[in-house]
Residue, then its C-alpha position, 0 to 999 in steps of 0.5 A: x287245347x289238346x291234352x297234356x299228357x295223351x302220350x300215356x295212352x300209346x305207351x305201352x303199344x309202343x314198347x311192345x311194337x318196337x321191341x317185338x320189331x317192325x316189318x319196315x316194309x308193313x309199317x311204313x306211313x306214306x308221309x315224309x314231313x312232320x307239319x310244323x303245326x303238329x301238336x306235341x303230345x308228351x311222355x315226360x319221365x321222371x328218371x329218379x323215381x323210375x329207378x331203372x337207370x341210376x348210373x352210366x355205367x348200367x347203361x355202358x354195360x347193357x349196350x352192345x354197341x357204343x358208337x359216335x354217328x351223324x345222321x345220313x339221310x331221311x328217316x321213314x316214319x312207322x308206326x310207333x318209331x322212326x327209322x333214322x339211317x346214320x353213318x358210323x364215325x367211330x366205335x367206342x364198344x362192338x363186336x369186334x367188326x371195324x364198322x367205322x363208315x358203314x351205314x345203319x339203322x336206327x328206330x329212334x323212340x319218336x315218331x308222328x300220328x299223320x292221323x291226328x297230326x300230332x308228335x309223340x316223344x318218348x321219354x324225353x326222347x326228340x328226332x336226331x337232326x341233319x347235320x348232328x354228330x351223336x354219341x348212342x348206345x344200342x343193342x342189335x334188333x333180334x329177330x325170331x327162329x326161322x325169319x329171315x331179315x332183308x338188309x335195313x333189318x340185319x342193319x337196325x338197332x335199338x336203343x339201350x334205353x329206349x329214352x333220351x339217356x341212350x343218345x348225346x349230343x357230340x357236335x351241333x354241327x349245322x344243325x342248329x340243335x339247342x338243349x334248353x328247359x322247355x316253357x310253356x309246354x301246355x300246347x307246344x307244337x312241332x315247330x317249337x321243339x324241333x331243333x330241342x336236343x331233349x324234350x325236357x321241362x322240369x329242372x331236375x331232369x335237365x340236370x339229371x340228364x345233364x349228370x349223365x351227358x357230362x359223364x357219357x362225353x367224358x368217358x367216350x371222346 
């Protein structure tokens, strides 16, 4: 059995590759699909005891983009993130810029270790899915003095979050999404989370995310 909690050890790697950005180009692993058997390493949070996101509208006020969007194509797998293209079908808070049916990028907080065939989900965070519409909150990458950004860079953006708090589920669609309590979670594999919405097994935090999720749904229709 593979250790429960082993995500911790990646945490902080993490958080510092995706917020310091990704060369999409030099991060890029040659794999296209999670192996069903891939273990799930987990990075549970408890968001009541962080303390760093106690309201919706903290996290409202930290996006710069509020967006209804559907996935629109393969997700390439980096290290450390995904990067997910998504079509926008409407926007809710932005720059101004009417986006609405352009594409863009998204570095989802999960990704695979093709290494160790395992699967890591951060903070409760799991991949969108084809065929899913969803509510996200976002802030556009930055980027240093003096670089200059290709295409899919100029076009990317982060979670506000960077957790499952920044991403709701508007429409299943024919993606067969489920929001369910996870069991069994001491040796859970690819397969048996895949179509989860959320990476959650602890009641107090479905309903916390739940609090949230109903009140985001509501706000931005």
């Amino acid at each position: 059995m593979k250790p429960k909690y082993f995500a911790f050890l990646w945490i902080g790697v993490v958080l510092f590759a995706v917020l310091a950005g990704i060369r999409t180009g030099s991060s890029y692993q040659k794999h296209k699909k999670i192996g069903d058997d891939f273990w799930v390493s987990q990075d549970p949070i408890d968001w009541e005891e962080e303390g760093k996101w106690k309201t919706t509208q903290q996290i409202s006020d930290k996006s710069e983009y509020i967006l209804a969007v559907k996935k629109a194509g393969p997700s390439d797998f980096l290290y450390y993130t995904t990067l997910t293209p998504v079509k926008i079908l409407r926007v809710f808070k932005g720059d101004g810029e009417d986006l609405t049916g352009k594409k863009i990028y998204l570095f989802e907080p999960a990704f695979p270790r093709f290494d160790s065939e395992s699967y890591l989900p951060i903070r409760n965070y799991n991949l969108m899915l084809d065929g899913g519409e969803y509510l996200v909150f976002l802030n556009r990458r930055a980027f240093s003095d003096g670089y200059v950004p290709n295409r899919v860079e100029r076009n990317s953006f982060l979670f506000t979050t960077n957790c499952a708090l920044s991403r709701y589920l508007l429409n299943a669609g024919d993606s067969g999404a489920k929001s369910d309590i996870l069991h069994d979670v001491d040796d859970l594999k690819y397969k048996d989370i895949r179509l989860q919405d959320v990476i959650i097994s602890d009641k107090k935090q479905m309903d916390y995310y739940n609090r949230f999720k109903k009140e985001m749904l509501a706000a931005y229709r």
